[in-house]
Backbone as a printed PyTorch tensor [residue, N CA C, xyz], in Angstrom:
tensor([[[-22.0170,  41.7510,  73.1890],
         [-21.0910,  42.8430,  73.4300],
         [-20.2410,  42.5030,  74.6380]],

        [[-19.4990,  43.2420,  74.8960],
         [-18.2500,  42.5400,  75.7340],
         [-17.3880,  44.0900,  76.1730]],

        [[-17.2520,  43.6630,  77.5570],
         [-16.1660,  44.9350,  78.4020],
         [-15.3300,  45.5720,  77.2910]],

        [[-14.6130,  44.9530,  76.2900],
         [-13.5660,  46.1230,  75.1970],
         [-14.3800,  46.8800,  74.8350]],

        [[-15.7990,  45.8430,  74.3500],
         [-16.9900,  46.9620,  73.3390],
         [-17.0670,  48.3970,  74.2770]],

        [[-17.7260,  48.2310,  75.4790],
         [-17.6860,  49.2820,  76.5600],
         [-16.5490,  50.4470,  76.3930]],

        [[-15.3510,  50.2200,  76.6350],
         [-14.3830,  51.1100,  76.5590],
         [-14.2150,  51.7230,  75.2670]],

        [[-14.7990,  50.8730,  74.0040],
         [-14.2200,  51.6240,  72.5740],
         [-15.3030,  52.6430,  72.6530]],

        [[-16.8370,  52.2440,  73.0380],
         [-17.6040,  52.9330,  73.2620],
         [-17.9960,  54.3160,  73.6950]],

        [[-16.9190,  53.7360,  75.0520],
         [-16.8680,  55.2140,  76.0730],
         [-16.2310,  55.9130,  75.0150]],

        [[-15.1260,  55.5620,  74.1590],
         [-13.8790,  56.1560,  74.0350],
         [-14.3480,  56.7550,  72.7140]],

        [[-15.5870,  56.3080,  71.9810],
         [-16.0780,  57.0970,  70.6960],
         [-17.2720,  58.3480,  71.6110]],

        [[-17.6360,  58.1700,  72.5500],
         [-18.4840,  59.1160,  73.0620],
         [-17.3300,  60.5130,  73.3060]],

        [[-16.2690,  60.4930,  73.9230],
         [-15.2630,  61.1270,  74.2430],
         [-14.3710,  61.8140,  73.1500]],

        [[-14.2680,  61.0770,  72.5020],
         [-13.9510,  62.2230,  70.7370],
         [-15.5090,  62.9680,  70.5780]],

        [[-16.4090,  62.5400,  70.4550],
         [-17.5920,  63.4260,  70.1280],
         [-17.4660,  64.3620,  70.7800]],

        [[-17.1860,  64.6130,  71.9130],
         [-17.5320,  65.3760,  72.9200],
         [-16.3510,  66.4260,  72.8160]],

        [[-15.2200,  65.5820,  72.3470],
         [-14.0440,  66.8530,  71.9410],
         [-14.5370,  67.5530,  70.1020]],

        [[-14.9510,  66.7720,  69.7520],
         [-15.3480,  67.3590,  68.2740],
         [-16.0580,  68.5920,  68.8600]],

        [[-17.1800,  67.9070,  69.6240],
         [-18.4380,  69.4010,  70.1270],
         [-17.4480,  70.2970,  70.5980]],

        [[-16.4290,  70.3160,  71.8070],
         [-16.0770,  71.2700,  71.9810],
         [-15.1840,  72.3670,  70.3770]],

        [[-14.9630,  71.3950,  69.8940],
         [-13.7510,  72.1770,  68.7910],
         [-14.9700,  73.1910,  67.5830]],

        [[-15.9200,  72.4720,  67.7600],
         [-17.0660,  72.9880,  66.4120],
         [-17.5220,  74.3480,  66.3300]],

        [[-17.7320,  74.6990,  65.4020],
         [-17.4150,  75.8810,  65.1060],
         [-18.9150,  76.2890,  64.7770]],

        [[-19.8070,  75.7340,  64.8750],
         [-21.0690,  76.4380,  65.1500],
         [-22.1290,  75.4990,  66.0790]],

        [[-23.4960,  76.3450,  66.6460],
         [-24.0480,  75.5280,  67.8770],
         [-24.7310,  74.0670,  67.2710]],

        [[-25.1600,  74.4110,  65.9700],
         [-25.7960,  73.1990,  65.6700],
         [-24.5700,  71.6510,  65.4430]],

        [[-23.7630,  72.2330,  65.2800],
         [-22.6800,  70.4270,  65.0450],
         [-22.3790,  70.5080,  66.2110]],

        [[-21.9650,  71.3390,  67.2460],
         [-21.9290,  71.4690,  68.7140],
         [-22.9400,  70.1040,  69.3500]],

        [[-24.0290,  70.6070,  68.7320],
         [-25.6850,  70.3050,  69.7780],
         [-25.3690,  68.4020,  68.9420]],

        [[-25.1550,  68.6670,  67.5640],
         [-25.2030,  67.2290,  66.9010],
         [-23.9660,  66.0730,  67.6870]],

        [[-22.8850,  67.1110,  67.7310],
         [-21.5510,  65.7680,  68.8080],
         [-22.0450,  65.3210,  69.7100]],

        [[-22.5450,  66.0700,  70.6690],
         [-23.0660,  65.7660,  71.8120],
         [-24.4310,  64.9830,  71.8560]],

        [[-25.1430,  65.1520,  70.7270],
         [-26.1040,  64.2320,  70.3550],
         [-25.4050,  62.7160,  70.2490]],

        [[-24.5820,  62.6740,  69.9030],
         [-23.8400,  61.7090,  69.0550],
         [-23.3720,  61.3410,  70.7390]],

        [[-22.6040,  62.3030,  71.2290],
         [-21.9560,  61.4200,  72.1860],
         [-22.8140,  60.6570,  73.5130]],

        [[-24.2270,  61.1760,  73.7190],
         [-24.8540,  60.7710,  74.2790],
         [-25.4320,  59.2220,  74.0170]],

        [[-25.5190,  58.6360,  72.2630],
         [-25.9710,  57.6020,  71.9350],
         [-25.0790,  56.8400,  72.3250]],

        [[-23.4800,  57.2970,  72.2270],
         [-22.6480,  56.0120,  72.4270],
         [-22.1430,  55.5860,  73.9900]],

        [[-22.3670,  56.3990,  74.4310],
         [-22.7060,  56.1750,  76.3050],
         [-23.6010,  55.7110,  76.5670]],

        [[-24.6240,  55.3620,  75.8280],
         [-26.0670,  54.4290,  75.3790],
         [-25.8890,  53.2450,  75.4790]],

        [[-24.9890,  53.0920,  74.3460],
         [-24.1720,  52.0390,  73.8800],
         [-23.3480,  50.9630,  74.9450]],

        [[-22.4400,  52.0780,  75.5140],
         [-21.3570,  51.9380,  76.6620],
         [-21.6950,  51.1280,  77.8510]],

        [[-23.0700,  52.2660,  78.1820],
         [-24.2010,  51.4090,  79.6030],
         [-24.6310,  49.9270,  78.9160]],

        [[-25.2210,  49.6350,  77.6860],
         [-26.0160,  48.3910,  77.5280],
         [-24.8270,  47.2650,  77.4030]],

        [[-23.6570,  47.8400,  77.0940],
         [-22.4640,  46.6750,  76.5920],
         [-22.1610,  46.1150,  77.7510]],

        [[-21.7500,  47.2720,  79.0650],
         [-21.8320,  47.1060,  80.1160],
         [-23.0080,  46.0780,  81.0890]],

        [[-23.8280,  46.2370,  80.8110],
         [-24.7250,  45.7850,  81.2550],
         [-25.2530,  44.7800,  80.8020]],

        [[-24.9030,  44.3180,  79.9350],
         [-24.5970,  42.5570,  79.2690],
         [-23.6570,  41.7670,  79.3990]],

        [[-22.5520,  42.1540,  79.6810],
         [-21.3450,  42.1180,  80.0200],
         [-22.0310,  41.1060,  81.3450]],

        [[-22.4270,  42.2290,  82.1750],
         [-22.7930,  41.7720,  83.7400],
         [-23.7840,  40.5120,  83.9910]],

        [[-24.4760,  40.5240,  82.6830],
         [-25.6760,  39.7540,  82.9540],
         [-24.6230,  38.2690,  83.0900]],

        [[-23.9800,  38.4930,  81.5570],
         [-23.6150,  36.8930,  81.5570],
         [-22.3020,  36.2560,  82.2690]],

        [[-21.1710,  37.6520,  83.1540],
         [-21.0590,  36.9150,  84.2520],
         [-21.5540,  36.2380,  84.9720]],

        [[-22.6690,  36.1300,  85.4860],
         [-23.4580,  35.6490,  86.6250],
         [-23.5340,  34.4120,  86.1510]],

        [[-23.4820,  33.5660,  84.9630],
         [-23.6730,  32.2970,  84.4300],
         [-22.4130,  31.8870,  83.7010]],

        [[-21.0890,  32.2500,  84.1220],
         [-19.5360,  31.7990,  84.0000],
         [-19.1070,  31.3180,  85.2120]]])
């Protein structure tokens, strides 16, 4: 994974999070935000591989 992966990442957590706000009942609410929490998951580990294999460039 690689720094773009990170940002598309962030950037699919961030529509979820506008879906949750737009949703029209608590449970797809509770599910975006479910959702947007995995891909900030995502975001941190891409990130954080990213970093590892600077250190050996």
């Amino acid at each position: 994974m690689s720094q773009p992966d990170a940002h598309r990442f962030k950037s699919n957590a961030g529509e979820c999070r506008q879906m949750a706000h737009d949703a029209e009942t608590e449970d797809a609410r509770e599910a975006w935000l479910r959702l947007a929490v995995e891909w900030d998951k995502l975001a941190e580990h891409a990130r954080h591989r990213r970093g590892i294999f600077d250190r050996y460039e």
